[in-house]
MARBA-3410 file (N, C-alpha, C, O; in Angstrom, 1 decimal):
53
0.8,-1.2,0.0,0.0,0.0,0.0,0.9,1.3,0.0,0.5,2.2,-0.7 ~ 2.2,1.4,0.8,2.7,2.6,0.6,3.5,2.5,-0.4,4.0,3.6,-0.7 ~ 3.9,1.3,-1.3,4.3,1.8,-2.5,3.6,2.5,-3.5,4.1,3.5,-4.1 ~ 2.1,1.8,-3.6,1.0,2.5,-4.3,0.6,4.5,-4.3,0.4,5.4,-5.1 ~ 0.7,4.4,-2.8,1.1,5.8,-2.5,2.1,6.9,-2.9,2.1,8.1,-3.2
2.8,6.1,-2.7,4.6,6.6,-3.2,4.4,6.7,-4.4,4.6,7.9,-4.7 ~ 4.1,6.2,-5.3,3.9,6.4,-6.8,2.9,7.5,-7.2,3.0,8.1,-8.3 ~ 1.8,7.6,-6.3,0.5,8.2,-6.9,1.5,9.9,-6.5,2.0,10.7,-7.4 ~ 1.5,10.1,-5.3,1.7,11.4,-4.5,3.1,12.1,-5.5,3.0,13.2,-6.2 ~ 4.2,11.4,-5.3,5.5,11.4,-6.0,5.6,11.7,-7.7,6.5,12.3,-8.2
4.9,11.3,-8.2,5.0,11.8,-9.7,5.2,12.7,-9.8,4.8,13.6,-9.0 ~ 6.1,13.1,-11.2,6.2,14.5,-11.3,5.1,15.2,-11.8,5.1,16.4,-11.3 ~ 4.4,15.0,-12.5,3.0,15.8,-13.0,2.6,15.9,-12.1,2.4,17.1,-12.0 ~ 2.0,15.0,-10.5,1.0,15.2,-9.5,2.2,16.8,-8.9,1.7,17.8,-8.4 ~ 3.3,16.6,-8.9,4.1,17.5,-7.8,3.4,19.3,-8.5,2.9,20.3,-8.1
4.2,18.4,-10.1,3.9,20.5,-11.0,2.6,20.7,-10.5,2.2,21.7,-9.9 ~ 1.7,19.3,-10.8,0.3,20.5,-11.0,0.0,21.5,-9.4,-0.3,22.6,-9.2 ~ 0.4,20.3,-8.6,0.1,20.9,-6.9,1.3,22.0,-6.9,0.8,22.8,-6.1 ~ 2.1,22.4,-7.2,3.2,23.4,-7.1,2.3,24.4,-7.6,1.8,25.3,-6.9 ~ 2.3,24.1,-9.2,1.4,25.5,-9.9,0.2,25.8,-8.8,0.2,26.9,-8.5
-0.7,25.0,-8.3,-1.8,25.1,-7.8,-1.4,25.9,-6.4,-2.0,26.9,-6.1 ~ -0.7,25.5,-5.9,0.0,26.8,-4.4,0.2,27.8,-4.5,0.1,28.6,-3.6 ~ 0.7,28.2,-5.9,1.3,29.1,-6.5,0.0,30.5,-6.9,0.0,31.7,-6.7 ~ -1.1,29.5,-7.6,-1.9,30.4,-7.6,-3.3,31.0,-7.2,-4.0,31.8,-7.7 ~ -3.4,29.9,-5.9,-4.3,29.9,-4.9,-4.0,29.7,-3.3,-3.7,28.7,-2.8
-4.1,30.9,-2.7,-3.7,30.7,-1.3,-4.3,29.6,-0.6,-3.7,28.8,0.2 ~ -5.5,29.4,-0.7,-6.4,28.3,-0.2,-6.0,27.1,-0.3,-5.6,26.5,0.7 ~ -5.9,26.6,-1.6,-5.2,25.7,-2.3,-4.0,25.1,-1.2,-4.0,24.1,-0.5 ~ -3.0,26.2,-1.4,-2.0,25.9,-0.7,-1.7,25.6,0.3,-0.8,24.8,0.5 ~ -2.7,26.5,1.4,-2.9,25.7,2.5,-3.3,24.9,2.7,-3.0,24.5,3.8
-4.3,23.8,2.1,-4.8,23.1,2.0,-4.1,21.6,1.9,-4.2,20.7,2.7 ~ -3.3,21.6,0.6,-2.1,20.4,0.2,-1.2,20.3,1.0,-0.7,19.2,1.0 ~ -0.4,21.6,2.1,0.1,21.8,2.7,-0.5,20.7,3.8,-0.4,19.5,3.7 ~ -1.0,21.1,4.4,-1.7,20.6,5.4,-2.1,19.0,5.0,-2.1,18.3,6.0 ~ -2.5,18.2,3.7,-2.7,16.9,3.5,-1.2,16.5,3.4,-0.9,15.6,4.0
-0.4,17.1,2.8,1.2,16.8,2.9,1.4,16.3,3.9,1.8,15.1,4.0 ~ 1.3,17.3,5.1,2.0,16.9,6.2,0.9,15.5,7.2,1.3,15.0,8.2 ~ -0.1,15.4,6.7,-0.8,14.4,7.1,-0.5,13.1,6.8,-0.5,12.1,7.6 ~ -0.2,13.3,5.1,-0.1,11.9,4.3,1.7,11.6,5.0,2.1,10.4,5.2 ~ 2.6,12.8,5.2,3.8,12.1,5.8,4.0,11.6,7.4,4.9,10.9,7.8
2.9,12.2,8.2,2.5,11.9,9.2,2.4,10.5,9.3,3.1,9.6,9.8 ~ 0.7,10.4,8.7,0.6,9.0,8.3,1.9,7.4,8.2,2.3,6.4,8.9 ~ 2.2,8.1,7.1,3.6,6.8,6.8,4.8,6.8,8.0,5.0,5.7,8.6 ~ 5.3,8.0,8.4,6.0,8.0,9.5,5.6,6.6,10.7,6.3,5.6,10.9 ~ 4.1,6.9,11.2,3.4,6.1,12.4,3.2,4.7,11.5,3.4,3.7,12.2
2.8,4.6,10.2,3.0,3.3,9.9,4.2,2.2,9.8,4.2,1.0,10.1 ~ 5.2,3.3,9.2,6.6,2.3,9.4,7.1,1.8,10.4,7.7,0.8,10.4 ~ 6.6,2.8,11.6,7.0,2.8,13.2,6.0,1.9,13.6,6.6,1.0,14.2 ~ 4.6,1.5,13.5,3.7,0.4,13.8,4.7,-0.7,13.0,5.7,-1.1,13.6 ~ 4.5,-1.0,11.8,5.4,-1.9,10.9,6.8,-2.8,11.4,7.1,-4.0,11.2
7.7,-1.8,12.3,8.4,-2.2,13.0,9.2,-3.2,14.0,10.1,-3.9,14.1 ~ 7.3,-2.2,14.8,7.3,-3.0,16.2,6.8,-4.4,16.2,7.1,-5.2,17.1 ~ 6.0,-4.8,15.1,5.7,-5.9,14.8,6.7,-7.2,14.5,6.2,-8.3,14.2
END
């Protein structure tokens, strides 16, 4: 599953368009900003569950 992720989030087309999209909406920006740091949140506590197992 986090490869699938890794691929979707990580492309470079998904990065431009969200780049351009920051760029020219403040909303926007905060917005991806804020799922960014969720979706790396996310994986962080997974690898660390993953781990302990």
């Amino acid at each position: 599953m986090e490869l699938f992720y890794n691929k979707f989030y990580f492309r470079p087309r998904y990065i431009a368009r969200s780049i351009y999209s920051m760029i020219v909406d403040s909303t926007q920006r905060r917005k991806l900003l804020k799922e960014g740091a969720q979706y790396l949140s996310y994986m962080k506590k997974r690898k660390r569950a993953a781990g302990c197992q």
